[in-house]
N, CA, C and O atoms as CSV, one atom per row, in Angstrom:
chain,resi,resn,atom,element,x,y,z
A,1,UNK,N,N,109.382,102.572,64.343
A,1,UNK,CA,C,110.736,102.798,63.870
A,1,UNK,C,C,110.953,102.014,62.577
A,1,UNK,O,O,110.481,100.919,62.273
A,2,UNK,N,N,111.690,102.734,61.948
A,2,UNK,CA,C,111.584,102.035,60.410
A,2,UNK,C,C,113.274,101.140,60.506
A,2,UNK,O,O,114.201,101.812,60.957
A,3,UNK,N,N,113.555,99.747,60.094
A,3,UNK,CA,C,114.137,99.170,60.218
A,3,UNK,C,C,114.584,98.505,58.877
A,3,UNK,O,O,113.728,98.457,57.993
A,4,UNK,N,N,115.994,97.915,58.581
A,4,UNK,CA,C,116.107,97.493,56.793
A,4,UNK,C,C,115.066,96.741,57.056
A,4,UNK,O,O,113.903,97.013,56.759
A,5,UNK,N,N,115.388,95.932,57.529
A,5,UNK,CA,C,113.780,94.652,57.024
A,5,UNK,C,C,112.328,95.569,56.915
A,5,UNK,O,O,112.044,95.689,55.723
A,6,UNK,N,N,111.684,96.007,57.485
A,6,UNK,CA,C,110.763,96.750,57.200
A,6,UNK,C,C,110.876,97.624,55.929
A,6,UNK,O,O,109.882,98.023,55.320
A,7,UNK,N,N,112.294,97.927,55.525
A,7,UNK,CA,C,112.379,98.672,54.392
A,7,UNK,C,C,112.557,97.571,53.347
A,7,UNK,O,O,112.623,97.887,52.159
A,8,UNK,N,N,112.622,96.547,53.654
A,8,UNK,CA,C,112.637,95.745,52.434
A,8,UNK,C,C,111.406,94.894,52.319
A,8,UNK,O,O,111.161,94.220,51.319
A,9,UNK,N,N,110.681,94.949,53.332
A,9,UNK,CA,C,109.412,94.580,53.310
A,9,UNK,C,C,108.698,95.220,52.261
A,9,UNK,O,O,108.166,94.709,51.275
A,10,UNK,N,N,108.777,96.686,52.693
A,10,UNK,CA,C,108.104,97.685,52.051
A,10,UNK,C,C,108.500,97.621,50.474
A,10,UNK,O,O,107.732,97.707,49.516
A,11,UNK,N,N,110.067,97.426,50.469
A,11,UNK,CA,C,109.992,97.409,48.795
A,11,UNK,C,C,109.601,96.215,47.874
A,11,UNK,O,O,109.293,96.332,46.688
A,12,UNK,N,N,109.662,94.911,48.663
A,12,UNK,CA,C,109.051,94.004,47.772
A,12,UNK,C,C,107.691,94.309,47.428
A,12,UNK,O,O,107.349,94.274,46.246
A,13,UNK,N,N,106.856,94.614,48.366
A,13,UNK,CA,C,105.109,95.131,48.249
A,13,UNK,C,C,105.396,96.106,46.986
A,13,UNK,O,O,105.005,95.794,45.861
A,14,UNK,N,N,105.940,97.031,47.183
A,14,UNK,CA,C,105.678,97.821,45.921
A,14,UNK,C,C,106.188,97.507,44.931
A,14,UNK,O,O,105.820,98.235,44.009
A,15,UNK,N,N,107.265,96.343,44.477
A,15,UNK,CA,C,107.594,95.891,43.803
A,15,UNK,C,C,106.678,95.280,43.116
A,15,UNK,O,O,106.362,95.571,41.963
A,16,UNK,N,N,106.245,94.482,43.727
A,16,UNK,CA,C,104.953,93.635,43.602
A,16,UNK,C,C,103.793,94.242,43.196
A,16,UNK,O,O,103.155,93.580,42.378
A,17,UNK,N,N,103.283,95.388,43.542
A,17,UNK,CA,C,102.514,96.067,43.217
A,17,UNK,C,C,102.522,96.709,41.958
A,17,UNK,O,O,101.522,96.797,41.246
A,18,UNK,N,N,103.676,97.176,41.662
A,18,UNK,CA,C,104.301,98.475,40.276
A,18,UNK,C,C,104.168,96.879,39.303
A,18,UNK,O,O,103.671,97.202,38.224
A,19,UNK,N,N,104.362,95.743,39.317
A,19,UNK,CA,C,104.543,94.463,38.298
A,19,UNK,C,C,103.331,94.666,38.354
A,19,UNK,O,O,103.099,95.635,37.631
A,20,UNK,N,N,102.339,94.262,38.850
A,20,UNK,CA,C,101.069,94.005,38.320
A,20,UNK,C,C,99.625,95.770,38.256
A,20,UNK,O,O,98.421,95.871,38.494
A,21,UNK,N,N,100.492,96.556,37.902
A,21,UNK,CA,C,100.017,98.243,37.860
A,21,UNK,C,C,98.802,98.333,38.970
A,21,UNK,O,O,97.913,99.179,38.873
A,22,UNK,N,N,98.869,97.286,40.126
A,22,UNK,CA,C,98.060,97.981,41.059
A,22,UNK,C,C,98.496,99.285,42.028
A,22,UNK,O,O,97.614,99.791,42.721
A,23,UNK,N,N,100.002,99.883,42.077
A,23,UNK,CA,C,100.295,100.192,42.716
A,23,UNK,C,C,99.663,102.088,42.480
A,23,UNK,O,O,99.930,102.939,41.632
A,24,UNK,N,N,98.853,102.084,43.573
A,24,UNK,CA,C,97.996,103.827,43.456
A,24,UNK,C,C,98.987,105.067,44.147
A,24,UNK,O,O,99.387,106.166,43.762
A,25,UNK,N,N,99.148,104.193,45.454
A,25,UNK,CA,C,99.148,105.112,46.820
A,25,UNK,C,C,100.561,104.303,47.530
A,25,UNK,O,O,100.805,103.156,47.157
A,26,UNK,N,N,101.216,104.797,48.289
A,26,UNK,CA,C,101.716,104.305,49.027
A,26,UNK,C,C,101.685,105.696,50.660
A,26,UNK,O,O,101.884,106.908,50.737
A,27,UNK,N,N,101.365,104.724,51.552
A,27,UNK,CA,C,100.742,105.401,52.641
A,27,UNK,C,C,101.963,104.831,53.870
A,27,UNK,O,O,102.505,103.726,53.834
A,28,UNK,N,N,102.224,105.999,55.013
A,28,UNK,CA,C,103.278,105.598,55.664
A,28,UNK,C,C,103.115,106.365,57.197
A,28,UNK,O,O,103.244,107.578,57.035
A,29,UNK,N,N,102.939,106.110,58.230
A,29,UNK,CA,C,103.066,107.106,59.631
A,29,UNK,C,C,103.754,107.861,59.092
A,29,UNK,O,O,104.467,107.581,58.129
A,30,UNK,N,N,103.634,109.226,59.756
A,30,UNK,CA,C,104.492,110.785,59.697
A,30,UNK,C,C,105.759,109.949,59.799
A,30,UNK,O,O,106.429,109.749,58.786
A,31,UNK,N,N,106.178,109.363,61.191
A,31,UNK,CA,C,107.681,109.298,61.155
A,31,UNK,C,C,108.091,108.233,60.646
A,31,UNK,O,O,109.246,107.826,60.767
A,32,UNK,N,N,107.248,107.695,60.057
A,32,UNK,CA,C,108.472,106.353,59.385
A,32,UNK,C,C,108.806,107.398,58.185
A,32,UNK,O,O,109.996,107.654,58.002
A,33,UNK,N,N,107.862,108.001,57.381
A,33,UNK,CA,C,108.229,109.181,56.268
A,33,UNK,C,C,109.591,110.170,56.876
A,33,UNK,O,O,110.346,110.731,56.081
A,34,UNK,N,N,109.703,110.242,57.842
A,34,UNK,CA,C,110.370,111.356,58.251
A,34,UNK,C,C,111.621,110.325,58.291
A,34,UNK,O,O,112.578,110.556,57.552
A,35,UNK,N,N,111.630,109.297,59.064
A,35,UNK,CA,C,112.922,108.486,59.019
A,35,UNK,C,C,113.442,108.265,57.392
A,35,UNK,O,O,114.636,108.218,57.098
A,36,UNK,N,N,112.306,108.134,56.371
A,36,UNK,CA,C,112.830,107.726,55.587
A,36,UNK,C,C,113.707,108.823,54.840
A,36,UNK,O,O,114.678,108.487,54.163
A,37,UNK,N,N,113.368,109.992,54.975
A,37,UNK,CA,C,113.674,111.268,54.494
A,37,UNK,C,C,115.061,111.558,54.833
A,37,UNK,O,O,115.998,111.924,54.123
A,38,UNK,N,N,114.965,111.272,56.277
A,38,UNK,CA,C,116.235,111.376,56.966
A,38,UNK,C,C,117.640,110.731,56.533
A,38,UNK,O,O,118.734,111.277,56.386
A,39,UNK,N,N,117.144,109.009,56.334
A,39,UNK,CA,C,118.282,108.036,55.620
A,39,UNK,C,C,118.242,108.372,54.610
A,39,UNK,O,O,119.129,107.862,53.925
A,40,UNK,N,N,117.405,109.250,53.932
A,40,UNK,CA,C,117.927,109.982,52.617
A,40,UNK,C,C,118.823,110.802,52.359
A,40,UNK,O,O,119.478,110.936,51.325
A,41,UNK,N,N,118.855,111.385,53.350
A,41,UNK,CA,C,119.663,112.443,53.307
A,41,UNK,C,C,121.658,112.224,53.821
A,41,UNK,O,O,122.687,112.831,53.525
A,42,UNK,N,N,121.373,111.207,54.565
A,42,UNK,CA,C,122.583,110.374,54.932
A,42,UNK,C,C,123.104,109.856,53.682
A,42,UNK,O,O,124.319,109.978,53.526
A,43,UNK,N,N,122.440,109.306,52.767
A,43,UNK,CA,C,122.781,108.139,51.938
A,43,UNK,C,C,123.627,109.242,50.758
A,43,UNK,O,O,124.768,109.148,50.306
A,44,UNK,N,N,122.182,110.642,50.409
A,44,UNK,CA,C,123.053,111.816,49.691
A,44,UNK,C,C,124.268,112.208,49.534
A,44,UNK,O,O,124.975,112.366,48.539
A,45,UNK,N,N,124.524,112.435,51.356
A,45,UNK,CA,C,125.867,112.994,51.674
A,45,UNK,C,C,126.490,112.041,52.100
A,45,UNK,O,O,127.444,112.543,52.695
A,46,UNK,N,N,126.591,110.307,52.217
A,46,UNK,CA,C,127.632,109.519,51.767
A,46,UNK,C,C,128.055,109.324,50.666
A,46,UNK,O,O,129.167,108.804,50.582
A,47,UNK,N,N,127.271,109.696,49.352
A,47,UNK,CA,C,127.524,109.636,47.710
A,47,UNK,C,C,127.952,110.569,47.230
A,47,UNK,O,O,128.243,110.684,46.039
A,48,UNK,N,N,128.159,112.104,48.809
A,48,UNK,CA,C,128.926,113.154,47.898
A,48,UNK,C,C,130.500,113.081,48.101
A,48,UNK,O,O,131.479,113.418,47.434
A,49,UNK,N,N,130.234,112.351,49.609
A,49,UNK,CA,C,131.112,112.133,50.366
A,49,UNK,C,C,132.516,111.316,49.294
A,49,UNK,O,O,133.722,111.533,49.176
A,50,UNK,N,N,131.462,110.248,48.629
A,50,UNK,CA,C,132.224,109.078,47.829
A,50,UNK,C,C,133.101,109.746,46.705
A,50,UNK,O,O,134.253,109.491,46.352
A,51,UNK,N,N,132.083,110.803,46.192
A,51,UNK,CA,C,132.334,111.577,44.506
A,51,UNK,C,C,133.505,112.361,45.011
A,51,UNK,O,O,134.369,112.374,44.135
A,52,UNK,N,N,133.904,113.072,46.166
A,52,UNK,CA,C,134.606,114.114,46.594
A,52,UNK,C,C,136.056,112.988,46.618
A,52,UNK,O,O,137.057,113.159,45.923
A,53,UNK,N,N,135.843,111.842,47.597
A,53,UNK,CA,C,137.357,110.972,47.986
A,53,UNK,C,C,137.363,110.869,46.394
A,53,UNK,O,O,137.958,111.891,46.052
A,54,UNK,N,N,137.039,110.221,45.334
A,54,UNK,CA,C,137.403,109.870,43.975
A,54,UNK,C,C,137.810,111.119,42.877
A,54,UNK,O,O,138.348,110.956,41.782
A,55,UNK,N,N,137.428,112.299,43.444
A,55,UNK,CA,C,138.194,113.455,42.328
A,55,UNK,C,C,139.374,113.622,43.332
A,55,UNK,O,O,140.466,113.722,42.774
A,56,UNK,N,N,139.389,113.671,44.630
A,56,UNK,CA,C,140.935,113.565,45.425
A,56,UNK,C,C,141.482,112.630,44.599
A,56,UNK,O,O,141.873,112.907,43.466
A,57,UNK,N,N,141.535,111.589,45.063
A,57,UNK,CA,C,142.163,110.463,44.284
A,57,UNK,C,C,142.499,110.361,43.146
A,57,UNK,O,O,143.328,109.467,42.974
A,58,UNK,N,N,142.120,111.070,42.002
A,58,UNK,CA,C,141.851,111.007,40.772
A,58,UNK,C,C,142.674,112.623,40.544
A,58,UNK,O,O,142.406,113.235,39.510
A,59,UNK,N,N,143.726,113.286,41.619
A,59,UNK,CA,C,144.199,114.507,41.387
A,59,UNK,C,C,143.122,115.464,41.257
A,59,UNK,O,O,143.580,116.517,40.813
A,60,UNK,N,N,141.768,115.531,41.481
A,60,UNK,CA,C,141.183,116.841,41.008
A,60,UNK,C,C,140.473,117.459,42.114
A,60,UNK,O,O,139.247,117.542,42.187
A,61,UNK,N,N,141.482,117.981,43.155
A,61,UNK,CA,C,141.111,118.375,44.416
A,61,UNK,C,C,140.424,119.653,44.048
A,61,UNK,O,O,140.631,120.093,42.918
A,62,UNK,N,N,139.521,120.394,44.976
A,62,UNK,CA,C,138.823,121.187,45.174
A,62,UNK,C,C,138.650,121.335,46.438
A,62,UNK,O,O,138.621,120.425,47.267
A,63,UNK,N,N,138.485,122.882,46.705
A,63,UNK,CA,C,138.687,123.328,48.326
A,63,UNK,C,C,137.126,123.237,48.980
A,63,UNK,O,O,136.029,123.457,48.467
A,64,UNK,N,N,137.415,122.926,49.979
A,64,UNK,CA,C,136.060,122.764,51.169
A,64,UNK,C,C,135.053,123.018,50.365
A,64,UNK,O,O,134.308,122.427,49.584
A,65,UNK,N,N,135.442,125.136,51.205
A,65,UNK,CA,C,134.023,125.861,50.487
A,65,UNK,C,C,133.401,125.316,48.998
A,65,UNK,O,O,132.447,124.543,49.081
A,66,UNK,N,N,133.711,125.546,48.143
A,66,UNK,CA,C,133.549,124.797,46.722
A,66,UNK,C,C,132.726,123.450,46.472
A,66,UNK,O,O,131.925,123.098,45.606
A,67,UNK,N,N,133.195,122.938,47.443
A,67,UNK,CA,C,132.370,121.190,47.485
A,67,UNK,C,C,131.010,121.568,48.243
A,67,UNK,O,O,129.921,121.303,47.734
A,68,UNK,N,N,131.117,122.140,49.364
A,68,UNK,CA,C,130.219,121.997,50.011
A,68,UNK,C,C,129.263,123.139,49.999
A,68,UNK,O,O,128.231,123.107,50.670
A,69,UNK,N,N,129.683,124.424,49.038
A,69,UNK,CA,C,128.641,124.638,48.433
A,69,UNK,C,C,127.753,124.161,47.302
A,69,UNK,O,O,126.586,124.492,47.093
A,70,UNK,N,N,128.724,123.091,46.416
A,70,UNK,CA,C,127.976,122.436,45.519
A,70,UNK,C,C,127.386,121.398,45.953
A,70,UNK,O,O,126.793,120.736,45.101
A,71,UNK,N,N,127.355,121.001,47.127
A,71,UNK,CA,C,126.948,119.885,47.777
A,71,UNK,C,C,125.391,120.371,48.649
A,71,UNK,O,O,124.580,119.535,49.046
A,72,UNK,N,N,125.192,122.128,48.850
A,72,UNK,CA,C,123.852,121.846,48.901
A,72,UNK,C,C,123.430,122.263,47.958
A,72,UNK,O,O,122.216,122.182,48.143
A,73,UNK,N,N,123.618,122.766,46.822
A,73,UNK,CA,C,123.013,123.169,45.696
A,73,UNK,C,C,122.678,122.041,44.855
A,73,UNK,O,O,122.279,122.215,43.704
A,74,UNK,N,N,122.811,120.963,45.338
A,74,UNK,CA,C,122.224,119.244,45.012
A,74,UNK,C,C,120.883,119.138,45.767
A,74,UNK,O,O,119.920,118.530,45.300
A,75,UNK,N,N,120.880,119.502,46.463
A,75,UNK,CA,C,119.794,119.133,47.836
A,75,UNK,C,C,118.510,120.022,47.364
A,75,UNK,O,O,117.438,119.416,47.366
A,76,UNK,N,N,118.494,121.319,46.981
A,76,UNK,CA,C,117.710,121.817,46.349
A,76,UNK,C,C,116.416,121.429,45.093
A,76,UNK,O,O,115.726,122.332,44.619
């Protein structure tokens, strides 16, 4: 199971790695890849989530359909 600390494990190593240009490969179990894919996709649609409350807020409402078809035409 992929966990923040493990995800921050993981990013100092490649941090570390990309500084000194050893970094080739980065290699991962199917499902920690799949978890990571997953909190990707969460993190997406909390940042569309964010962009959508701030044009409300900001008066520049737009209806459902509209958002959330432009919202998978991001994902693409």
């Amino acid at each position: 199971m992929v966990t923040v600390a493990n995800l921050n494990t993981i990013k100092k190593s490649i941090q570390t790695q990309l500084k000194t240009g050893n970094l080739e490969l980065v290699v991962l179990p199917r499902v920690e890849y799949e978890a990571l894919l997953e909190k990707l996709e969460v993190l997406k649609d909390i940042h569309d989530s964010l962009e959508v409350l701030k044009e409300y807020q900001a008066g520049k409402c737009i209806s459902f359909d509209r958002y959330d078809a432009r919202r998978k035409a991001r994902r693409v």
